[in-house]
C-alpha positions in Angstrom: -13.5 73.1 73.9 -14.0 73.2 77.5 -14.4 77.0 77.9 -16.1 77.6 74.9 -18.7 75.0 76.1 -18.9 76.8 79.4 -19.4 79.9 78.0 -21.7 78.7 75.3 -24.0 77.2 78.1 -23.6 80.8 80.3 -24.6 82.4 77.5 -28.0 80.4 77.2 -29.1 81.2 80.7 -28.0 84.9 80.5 -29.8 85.4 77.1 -32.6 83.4 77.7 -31.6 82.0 74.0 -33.9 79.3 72.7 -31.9 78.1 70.5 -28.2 77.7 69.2 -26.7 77.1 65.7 -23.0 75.9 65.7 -21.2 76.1 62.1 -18.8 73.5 61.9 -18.4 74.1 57.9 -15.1 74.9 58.5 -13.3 72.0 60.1 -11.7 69.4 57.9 -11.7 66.9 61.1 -13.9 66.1 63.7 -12.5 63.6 66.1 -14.6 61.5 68.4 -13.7 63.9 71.6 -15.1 66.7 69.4 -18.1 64.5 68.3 -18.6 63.9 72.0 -18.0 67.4 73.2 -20.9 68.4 70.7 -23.2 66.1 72.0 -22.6 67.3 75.4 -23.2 70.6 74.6 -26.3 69.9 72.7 -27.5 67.9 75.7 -26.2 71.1 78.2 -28.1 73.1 75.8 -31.3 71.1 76.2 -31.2 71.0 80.2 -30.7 75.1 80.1 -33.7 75.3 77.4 -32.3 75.9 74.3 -32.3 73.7 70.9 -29.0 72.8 69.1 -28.6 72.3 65.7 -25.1 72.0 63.9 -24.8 73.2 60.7 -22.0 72.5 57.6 -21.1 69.1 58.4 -19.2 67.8 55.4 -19.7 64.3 53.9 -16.3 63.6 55.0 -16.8 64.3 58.4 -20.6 62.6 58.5 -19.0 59.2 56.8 -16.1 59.4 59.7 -18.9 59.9 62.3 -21.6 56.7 61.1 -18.1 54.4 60.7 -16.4 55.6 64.1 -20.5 54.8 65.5 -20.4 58.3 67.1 -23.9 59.8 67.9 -24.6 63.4 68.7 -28.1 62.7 70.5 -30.1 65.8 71.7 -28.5 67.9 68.5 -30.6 68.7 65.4 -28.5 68.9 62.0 -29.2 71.0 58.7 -26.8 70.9 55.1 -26.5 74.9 56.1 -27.2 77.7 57.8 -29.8 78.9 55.9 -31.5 75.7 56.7 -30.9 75.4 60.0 -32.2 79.0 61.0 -35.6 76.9 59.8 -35.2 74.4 61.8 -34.1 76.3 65.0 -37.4 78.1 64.0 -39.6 75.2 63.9 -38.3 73.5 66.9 -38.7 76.9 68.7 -41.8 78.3 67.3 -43.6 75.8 69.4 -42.1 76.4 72.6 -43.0 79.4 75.3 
């Protein structure tokens, strides 16, 4: 998680990106480091200029999250990614 925050956060400046959408549709756990790690990144994100919003969170995973009282602050969520390509666009459209 480590690298792939690093380089996730490389990337940004690199790019210039304005935004980032991580998928996490495909994980059947999400523990409270990775909760945590996601946060960071989102909050990494925000300092570098980009907007993070996580996509595919399962009902599973969201109910473990709200009882475990884990917050991803500084990340934007959407059902999907169709859905959050719109709200990466709105929060970006905005912006310079």
């Amino acid at each position: 998680m480590r690298r792939f925050q690093q380089a996730l956060v490389e990337r940004i400046g690199t790019d210039r990106c304005r935004g980032v959408i991580i998928d996490v549709a495909a994980l059947d756990v999400l523990d409270s480091y990775g909760a945590h790690t996601l946060g960071t990144l989102g909050e990494m994100a925000r300092l570098r200029g980009a907007e993070t919003v996580i996509v595919g969170v399962s009902p599973e995973i969201a109910f473990t999250m709200v009882r475990l009282g884990m917050s991803i602050a500084h990340v934007h969520t959407a059902l999907d990614l169709e859905q959050g390509l719109q709200v990466l666009a709105e929060l970006t459209s905005s912006r310079p």
